[in-house]
C-alpha positions in Angstrom: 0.0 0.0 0.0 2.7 2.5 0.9 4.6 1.7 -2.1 1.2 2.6 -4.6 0.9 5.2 -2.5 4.2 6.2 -2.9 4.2 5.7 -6.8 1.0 8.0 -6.9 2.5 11.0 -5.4 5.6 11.0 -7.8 3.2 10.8 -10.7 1.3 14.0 -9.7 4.4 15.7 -9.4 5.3 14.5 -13.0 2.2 15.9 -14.1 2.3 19.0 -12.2 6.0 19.6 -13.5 5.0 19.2 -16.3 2.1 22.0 -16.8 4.4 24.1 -15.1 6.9 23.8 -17.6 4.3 24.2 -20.6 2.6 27.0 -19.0 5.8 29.0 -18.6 6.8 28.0 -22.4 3.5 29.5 -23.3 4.2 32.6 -20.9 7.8 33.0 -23.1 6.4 32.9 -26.0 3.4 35.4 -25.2 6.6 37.8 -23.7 8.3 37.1 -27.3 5.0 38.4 -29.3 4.7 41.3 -27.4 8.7 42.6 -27.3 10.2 41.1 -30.7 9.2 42.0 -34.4 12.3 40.5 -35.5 15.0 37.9 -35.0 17.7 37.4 -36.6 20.7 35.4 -35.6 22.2 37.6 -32.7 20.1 40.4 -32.8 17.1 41.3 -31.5 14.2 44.1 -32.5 11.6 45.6 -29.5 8.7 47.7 -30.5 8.4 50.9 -29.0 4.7 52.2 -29.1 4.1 56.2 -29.3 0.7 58.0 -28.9 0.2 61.1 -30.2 -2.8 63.1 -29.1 -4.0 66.0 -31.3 -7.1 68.0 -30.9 -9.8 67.1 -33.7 -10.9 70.0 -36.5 -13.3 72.2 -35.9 -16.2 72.3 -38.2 -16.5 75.3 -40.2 -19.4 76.1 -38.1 -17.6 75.4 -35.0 -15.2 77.9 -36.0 -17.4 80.6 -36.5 -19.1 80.3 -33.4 -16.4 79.9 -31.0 -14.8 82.8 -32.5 -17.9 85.1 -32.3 -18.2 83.7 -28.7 -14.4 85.1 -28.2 -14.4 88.1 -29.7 -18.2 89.2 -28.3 -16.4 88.6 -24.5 -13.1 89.8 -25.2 -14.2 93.5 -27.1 -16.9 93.9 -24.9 -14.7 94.0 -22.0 -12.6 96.0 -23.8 -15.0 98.6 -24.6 -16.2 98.3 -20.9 -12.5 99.2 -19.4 -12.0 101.8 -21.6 -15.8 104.0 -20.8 -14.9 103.6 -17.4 -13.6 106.4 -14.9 -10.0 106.7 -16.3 -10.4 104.1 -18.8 -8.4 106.4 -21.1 -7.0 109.1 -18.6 -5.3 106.2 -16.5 -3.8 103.7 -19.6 -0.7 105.4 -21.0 -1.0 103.2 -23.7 -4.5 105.2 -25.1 -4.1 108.6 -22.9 -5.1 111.4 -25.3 -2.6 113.8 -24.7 -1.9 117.6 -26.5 -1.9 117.6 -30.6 1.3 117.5 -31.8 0.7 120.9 -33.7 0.0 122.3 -30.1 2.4 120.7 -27.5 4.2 123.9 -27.8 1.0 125.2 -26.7 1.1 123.0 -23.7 5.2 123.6 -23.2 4.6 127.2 -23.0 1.7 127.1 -21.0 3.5 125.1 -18.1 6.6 127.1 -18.5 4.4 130.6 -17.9 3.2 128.8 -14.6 -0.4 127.9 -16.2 0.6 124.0 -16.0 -2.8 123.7 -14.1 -4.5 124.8 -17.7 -2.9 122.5 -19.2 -3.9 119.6 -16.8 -7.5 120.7 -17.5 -7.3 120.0 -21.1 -5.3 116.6 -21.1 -8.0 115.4 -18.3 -11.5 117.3 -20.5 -9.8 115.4 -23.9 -9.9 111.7 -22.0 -13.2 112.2 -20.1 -15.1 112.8 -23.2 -13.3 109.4 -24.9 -14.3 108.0 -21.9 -18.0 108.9 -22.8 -17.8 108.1 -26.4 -16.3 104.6 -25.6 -19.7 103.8 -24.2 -21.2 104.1 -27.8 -18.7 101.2 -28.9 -19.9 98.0 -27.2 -22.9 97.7 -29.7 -21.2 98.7 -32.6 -19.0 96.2 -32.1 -21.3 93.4 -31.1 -22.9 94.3 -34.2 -20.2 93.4 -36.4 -19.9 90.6 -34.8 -23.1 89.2 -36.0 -22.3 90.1 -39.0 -19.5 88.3 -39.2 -19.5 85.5 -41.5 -17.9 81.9 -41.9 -15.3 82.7 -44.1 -14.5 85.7 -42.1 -14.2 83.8 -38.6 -12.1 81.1 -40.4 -9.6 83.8 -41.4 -9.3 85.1 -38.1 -8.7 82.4 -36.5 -5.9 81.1 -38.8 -4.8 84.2 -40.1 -2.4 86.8 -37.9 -1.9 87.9 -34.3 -4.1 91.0 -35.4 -6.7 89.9 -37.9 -9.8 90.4 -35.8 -8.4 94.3 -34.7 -8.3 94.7 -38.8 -11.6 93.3 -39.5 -12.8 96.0 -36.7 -11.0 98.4 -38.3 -12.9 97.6 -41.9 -16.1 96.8 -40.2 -16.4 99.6 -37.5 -14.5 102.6 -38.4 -17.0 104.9 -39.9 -19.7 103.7 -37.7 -17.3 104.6 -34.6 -17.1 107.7 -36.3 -20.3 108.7 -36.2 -21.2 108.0 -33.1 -18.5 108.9 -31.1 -18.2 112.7 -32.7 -21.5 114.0 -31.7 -21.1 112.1 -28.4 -17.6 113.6 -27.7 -18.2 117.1 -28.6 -20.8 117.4 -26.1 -19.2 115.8 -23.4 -16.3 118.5 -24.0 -18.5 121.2 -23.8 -20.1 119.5 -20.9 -16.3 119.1 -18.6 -15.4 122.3 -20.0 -12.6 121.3 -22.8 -13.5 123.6 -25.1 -13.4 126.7 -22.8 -10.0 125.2 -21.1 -9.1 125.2 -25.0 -10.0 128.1 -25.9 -8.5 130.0 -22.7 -4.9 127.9 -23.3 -5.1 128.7 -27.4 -6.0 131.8 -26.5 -3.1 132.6 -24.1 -0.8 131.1 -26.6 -1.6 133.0 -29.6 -1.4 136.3 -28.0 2.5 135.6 -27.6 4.6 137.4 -30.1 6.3 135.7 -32.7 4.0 132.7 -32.6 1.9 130.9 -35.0 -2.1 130.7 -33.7 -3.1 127.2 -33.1 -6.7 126.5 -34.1 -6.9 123.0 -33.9 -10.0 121.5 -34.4 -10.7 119.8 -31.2 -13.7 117.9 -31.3 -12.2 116.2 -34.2 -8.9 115.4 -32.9 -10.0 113.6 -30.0 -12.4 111.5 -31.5 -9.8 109.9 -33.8 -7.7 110.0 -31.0 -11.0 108.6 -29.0 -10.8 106.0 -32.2 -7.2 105.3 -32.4 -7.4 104.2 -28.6 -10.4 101.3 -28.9 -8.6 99.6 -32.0 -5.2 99.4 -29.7 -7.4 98.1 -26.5 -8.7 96.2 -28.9 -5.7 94.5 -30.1 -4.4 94.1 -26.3 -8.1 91.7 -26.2 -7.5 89.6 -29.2 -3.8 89.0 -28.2 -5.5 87.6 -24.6 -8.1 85.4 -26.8 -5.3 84.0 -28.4 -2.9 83.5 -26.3 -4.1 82.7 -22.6 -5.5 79.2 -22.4 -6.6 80.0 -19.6 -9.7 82.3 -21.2 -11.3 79.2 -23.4 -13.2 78.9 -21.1 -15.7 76.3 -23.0 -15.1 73.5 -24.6 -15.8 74.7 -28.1 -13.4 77.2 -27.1 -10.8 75.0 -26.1 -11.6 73.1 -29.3 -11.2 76.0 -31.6 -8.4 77.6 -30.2 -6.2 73.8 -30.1 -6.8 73.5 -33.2 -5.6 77.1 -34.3 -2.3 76.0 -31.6 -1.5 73.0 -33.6 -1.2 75.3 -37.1 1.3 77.5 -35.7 
């Protein structure tokens, strides 16, 4: 009995060694399929796998809507900071200062001790953009609308500045119109035109000067102008570049795309 017994146990462990030694063949030759592509004779091949993630194309209409979507948030903030108490006064980079026909208007004004005149007319000139500016927003929401496929698609592939120059097509003379009428009042209304008139005044009645008659109104609403197309600018360069405003996922979707064409 003990010697069946004895014969039974070695014979499990035959088969059991066995399986082992199949399963682990199997195992190596699983680990082969995976790690070789090739073999030759000394040398040996492993795949290397690499995933590359890129952000799917827009559609056409995607693209148009995720740029109106951008541009309607970014110029409208714009337009906002700029028609606010020292939206223009306090940003050196759209501060309407002296014409340059009548700095020495200003320069002679502060060197006579009347630098407080002068002060009056630099702060009257940016007040009154600062009205006008409020006239922007739907003028520029407008275009927006307006905007069409072809048009998005260009701005969004095209340069650093495309929307500003679209604006600059589409809104110019509208701007125009609205912000003279609006501006000229608000310069009577903060007094620029008397401060004007009292600095030109003083000036002109200098010997051996030239009178200055510029034509205020005029100058500061291109001036008014010039400043919303560079604030302007300063919002499509934030569209573009911080990641951090797509805040949607067409956004995100859009503006990847536009990243991976650069």
């Amino acid at each position: 009995m003990n010697h069946i017994k004895s014969l039974a146990i070695t014979l499990s462990a035959i088969i059991l060694m066995s399986y082992n030694v199949q399963g682990q063949s199997k195992l190596g030759d699983l680990i082969k399929k995976v790690t070789t592509t090739k073999k030759e004779p000394g040398k040996t091949t492993t795949t290397t796998t690499t995933t590359t993630t890129t952000a799917a194309k827009p559609t056409t209409s995607e693209i148009g809507t995720g740029i109106k979507e951008a541009l309607e948030v970014g110029i409208s903030r714009g337009a906002d900071l700029l028609s606010a108490k020292d939206g223009y006064l306090g940003n050196m980079a759209v501060k309407i200062l002296f014409p340059p026909e009548a700095q020495k208007v200003e320069k002679t004004l502060r060197s006579l001790g009347l630098g407080s005149l002068a002060d009056n007319v630099i702060t009257s000139l940016n007040r009154a953009a600062e009205d006008a500016a409020k006239e922007a927003k739907p003028i520029f929401v407008s275009a927006i609308k307006q905007m069409t496929v072809t048009d998005a698609t260009n701005i969004l592939l095209g340069k650093q500045n495309s929307a500003t120059e679209y604006f600059k097509k589409a809104t110019t003379a509208q701007l125009m119109e609205k912000f003279k009428p609006v501006i000229a009042s608000s310069l009577d209304k903060v007094g620029a035109t008397k401060y004007w008139s009292t600095a030109t005044g003083q000036y002109n009645k200098l010997p051996m000067v030239a009178a200055v008659n510029t034509d205020l109104s005029g100058y500061a609403t291109q001036k008014a102008i010039d400043g919303m197309f560079i604030q302007v600018a300063q919002e499509e360069l934030t569209i573009r570049n911080n990641i951090g405003a797509r805040s949607s996922t067409l956004l995100q979707k859009v503006f990847g795309y536009a990243d991976q064409l650069k």
